[in-house]
C-alpha positions as CSV (number, residue, x, y, z in Angstrom):
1,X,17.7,5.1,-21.6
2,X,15.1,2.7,-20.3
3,X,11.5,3.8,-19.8
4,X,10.4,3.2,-16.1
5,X,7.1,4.7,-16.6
6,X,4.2,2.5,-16.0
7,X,0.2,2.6,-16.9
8,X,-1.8,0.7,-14.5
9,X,-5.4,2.1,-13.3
10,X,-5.8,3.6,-16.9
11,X,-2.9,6.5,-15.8
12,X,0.3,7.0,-16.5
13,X,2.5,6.8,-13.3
14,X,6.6,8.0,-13.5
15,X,7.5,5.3,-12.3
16,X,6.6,2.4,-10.4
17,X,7.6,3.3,-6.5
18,X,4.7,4.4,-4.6
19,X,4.7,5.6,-1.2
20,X,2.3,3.1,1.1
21,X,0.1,4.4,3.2
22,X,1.3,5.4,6.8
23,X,4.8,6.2,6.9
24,X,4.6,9.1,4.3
25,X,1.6,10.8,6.3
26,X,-0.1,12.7,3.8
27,X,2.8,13.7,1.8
28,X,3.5,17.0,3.1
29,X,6.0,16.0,5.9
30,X,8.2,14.7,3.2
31,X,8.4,17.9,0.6
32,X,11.5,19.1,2.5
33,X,12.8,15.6,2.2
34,X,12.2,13.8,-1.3
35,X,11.6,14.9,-4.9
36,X,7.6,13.8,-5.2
37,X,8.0,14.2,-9.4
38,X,10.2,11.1,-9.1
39,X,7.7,8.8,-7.5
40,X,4.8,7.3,-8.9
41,X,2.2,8.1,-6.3
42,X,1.9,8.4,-2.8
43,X,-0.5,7.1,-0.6
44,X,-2.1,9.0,2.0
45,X,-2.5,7.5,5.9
46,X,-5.3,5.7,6.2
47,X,-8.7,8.2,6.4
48,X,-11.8,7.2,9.0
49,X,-15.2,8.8,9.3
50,X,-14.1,10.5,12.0
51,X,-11.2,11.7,13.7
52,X,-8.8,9.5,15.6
53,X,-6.2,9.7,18.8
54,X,-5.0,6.4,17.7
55,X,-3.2,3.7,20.0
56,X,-1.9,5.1,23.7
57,X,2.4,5.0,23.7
58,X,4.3,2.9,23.1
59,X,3.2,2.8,19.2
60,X,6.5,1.5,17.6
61,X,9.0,-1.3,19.0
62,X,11.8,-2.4,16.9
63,X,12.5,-6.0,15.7
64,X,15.4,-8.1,13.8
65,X,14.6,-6.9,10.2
66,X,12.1,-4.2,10.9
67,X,9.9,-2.7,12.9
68,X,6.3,-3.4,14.7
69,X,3.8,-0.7,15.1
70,X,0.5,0.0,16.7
71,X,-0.4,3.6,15.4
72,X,-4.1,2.8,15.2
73,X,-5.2,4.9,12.0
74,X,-4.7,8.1,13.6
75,X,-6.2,10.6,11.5
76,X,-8.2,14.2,11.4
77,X,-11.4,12.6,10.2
78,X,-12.7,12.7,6.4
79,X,-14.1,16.3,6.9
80,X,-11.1,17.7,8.3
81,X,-9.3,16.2,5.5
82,X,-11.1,17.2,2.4
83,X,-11.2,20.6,3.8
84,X,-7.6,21.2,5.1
85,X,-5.3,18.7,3.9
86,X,-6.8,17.7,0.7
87,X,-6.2,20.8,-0.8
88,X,-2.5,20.9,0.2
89,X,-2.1,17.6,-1.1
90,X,-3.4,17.2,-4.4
91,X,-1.2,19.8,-5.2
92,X,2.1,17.4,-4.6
93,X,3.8,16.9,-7.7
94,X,3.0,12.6,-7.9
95,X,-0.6,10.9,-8.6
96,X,-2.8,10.7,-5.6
97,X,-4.0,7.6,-3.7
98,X,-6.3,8.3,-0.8
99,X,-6.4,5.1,1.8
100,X,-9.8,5.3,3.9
101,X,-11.2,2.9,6.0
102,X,-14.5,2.5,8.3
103,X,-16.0,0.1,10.5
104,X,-19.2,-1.0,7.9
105,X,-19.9,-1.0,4.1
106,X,-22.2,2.1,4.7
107,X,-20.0,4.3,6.5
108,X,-17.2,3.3,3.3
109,X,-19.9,4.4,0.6
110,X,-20.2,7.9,2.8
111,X,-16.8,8.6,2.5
112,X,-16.3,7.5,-0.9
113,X,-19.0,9.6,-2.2
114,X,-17.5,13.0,0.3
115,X,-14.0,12.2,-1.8
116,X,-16.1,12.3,-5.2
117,X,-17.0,15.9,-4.7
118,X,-13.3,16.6,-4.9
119,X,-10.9,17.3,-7.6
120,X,-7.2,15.9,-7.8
121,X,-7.3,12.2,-6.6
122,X,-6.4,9.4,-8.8
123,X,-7.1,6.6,-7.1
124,X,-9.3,5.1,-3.7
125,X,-7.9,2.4,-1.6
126,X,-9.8,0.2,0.9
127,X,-7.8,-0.5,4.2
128,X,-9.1,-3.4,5.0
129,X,-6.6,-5.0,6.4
130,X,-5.2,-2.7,9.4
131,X,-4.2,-5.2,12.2
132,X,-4.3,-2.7,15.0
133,X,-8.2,-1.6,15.4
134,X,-10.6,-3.5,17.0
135,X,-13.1,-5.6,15.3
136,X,-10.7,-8.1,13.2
137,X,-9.0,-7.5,9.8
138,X,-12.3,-7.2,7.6
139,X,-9.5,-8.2,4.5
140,X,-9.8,-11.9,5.9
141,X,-13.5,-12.3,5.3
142,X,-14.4,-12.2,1.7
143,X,-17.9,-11.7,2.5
144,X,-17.1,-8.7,4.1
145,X,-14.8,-7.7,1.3
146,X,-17.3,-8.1,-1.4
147,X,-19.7,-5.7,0.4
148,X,-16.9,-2.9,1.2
149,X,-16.0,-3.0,-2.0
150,X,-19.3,-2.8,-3.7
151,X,-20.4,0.1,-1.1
152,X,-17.3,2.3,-2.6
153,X,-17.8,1.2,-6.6
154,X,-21.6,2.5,-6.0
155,X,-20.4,5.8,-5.2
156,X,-17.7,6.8,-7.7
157,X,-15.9,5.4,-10.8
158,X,-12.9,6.6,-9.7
159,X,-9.7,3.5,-9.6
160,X,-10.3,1.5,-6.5
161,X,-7.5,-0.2,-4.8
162,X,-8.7,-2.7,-2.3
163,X,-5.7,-3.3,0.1
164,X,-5.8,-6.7,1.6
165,X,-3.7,-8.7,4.7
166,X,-0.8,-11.1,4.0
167,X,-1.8,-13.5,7.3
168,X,-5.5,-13.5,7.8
169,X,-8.3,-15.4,5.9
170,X,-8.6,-16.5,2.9
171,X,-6.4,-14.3,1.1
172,X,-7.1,-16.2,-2.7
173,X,-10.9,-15.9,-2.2
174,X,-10.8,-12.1,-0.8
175,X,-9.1,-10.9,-3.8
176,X,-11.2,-12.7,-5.8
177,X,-14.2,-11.1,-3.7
178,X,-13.2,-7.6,-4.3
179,X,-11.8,-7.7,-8.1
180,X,-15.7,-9.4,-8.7
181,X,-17.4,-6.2,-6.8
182,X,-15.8,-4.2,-9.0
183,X,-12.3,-3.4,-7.5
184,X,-9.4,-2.2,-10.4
185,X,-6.7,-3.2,-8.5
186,X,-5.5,-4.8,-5.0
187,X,-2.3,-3.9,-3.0
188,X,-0.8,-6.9,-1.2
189,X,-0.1,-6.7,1.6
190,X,-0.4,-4.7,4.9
191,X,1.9,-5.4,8.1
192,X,1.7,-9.0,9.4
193,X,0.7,-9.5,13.2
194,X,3.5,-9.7,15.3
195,X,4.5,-9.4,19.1
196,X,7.6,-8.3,21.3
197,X,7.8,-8.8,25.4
198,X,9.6,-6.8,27.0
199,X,12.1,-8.8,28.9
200,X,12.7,-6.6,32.0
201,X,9.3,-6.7,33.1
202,X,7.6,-10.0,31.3
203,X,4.9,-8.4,29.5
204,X,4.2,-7.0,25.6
205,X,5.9,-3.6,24.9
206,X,3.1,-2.6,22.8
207,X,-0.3,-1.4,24.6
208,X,-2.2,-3.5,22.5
209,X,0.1,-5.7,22.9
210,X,-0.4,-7.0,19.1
211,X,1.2,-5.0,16.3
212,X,1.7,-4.7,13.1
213,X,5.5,-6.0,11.4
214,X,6.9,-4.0,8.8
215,X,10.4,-4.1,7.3
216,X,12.8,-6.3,5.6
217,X,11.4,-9.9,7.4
218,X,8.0,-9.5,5.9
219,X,9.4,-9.2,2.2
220,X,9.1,-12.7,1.4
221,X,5.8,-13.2,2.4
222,X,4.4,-10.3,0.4
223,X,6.1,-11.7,-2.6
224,X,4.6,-15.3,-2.0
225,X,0.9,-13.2,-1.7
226,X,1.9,-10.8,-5.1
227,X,2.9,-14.1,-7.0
228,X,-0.3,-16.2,-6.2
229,X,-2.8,-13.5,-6.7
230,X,-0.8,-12.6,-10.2
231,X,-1.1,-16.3,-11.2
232,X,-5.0,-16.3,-10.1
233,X,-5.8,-13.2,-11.5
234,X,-3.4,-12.6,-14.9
235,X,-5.0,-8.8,-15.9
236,X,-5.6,-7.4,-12.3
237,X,-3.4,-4.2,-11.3
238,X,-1.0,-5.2,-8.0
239,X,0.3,-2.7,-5.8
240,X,3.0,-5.3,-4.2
241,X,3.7,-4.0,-0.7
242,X,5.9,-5.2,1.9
243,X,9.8,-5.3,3.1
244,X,10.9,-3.3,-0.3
245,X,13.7,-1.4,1.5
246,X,16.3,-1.4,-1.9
247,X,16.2,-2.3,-5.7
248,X,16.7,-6.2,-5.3
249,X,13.1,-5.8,-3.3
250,X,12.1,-3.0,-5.8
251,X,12.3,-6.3,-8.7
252,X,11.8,-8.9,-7.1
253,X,8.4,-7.1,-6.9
254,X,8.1,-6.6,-10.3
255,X,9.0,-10.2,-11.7
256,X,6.5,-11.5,-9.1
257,X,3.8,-9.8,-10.9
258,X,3.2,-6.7,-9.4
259,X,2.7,-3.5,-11.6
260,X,3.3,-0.7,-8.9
261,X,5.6,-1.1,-5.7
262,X,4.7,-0.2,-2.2
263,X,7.5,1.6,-0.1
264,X,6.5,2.0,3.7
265,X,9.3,0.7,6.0
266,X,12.1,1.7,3.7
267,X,11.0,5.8,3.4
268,X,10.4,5.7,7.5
269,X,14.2,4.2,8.1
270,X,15.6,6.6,4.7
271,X,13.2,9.2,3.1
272,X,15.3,9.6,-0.1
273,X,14.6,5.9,-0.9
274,X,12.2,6.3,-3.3
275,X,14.9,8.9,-5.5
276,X,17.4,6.0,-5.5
277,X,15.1,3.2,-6.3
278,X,14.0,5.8,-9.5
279,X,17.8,6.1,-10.3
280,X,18.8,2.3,-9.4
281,X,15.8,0.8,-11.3
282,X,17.1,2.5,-14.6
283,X,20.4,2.1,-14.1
284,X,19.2,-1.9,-13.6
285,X,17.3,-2.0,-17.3
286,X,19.7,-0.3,-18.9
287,X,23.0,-2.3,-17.6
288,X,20.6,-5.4,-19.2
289,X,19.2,-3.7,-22.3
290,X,15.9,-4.0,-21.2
291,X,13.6,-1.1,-23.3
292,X,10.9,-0.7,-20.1
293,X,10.0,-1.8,-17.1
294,X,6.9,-2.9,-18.7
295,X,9.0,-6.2,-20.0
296,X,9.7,-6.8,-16.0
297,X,6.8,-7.2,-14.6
298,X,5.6,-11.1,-14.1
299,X,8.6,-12.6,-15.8
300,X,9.1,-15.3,-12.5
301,X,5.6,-16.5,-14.4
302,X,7.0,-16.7,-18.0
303,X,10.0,-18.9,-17.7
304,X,12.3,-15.9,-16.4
305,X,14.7,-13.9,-19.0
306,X,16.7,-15.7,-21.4
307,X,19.7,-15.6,-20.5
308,X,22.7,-17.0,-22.3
């Protein structure tokens, strides 16, 4: 039987699904749902300094091939968190990933030294790349990047993830930004901007009126980002996110070069995705006699397999 366990961030994750930030909420809404043991990690939502109502309704329109959302980081606040969800959480049977996010470097380094007091997280990602806040995606500046991500490296030595956009900036010299400020790992890529009108009365359906597209249509993009940043950066950890809703996305993925696999979309429209990916993705090496998934991962850069 194939071995789909995978070490990235110097852990050992089950397997290489992990729930992205938003969708799974903080993991407790989906223990009724979905075996945790059988994915990798999850992902919290996205953490702020303080506490926010988010965007006014409507928050979620649907489109051909997925879905675009304006949710707006709506979240308790980082004290509410560590005190009353934190503890909940870290006792989910799955590696943790906390995603926070804050308006300046600063305000990042506060948060990541809060989290550092705390036991049971095994990783920090940077959400710098959520397209519906004000101020701009911070992901798109690599000036910015560098000093986010050397705020949160001062304060712990914990993994950090920094999570980056697919459509904004310079996405090459961002990564390159963050893995230089001491970043382990990136995850590629959050929602792409995107906009609906509603027909009937000739204006956006969204309040904000920009949103954020998830789903199926944003797949190939994120595999375009995962590819190029693996080709740039050969030994950095990837967390590729984006459109995975089955096990062909679930591969391509991996032979684009990313170690882990974000699932956001795909849980929200089926929460016992993740159990069939698990199930598929061995069935998958095994049918091909492949010993790991660890033999996977970055083959579109070697030539692909050999087949005969």
């Amino acid at each position: 039987m194939a071995d789909v366990a995978v070490t990235a961030l110097g852990q050992s994750f089950a397997n290489p699904v992990v729930l992205a930030s938003g969708p799974a909420g903080f993991g407790l809404e989906l223990e009724g749902e979905l075996d945790l043991s059988v994915v990798g990690a999850l992902t919290t939502k996205t953490v702020t300094p303080t506490s926010r109502v988010g965007n006014p309704q409507p928050r979620l329109v649907d489109c051909p091939c997925g879905a675009l959302n304006s949710i707006g980081l709506e979240n308790p606040g980082i004290e509410s968190f560590i005190s009353l969800a934190l503890p909940q959480i870290v006792e989910l049977p799955t590696r943790i990933i906390v995603s926070i996010a804050a308006g300046a470097p600063n305000e990042i380094g506060g948060m990541v030294e809060q989290l550092a007091s705390t036991d049971g997280i095994d990783a920090i990602e940077l959400n710098l790349s959520c397209p519906n806040v004000r101020g701009g995606v911070t992901g798109g500046n690599p000036d910015a990047v560098r000093a986010f991500t050397e705020a949160a490296r001062a304060k712990t030595r914990w993994p950090l993830l920094v999570k980056l956009p697919g459509d904004a900036g310079r996405s090459h010299e961002s990564a390159e930004a963050a893995l230089s400020a001491g970043a382990d790992g990136l995850t590629l890529i959050n929602t792409l901007r995107g906009l609906r009108i509603d027909r009937s009365v000739g204006r956006p359906f969204l309040h904000r009126e920009i949103g954020g597209l998830s789903g199926p249509a944003i797949l190939p993009v994120a595999l375009a980002r995962v590819f190029e940043t693996r080709k740039a950066f050969p030994d950095a950890v990837i967390v590729g996110t984006g459109g995975v809703c089955d096990v062909g996305g679930l591969l391509e993925m991996l032979l684009a070069g990313a170690n882990l696999v974000g699932v956001g979309f795909g849980v929200m429209a089926d929460p016992e995705l993740p159990q069939r990916l698990h199930a598929e993705l061995m069935e998958w090496l095994d049918q091909r006699g492949i010993d790991s998934v660890d033999q996977v991962v970055g083959t579109a850069h070697r030539g692909g397999f050999d087949v005969h």
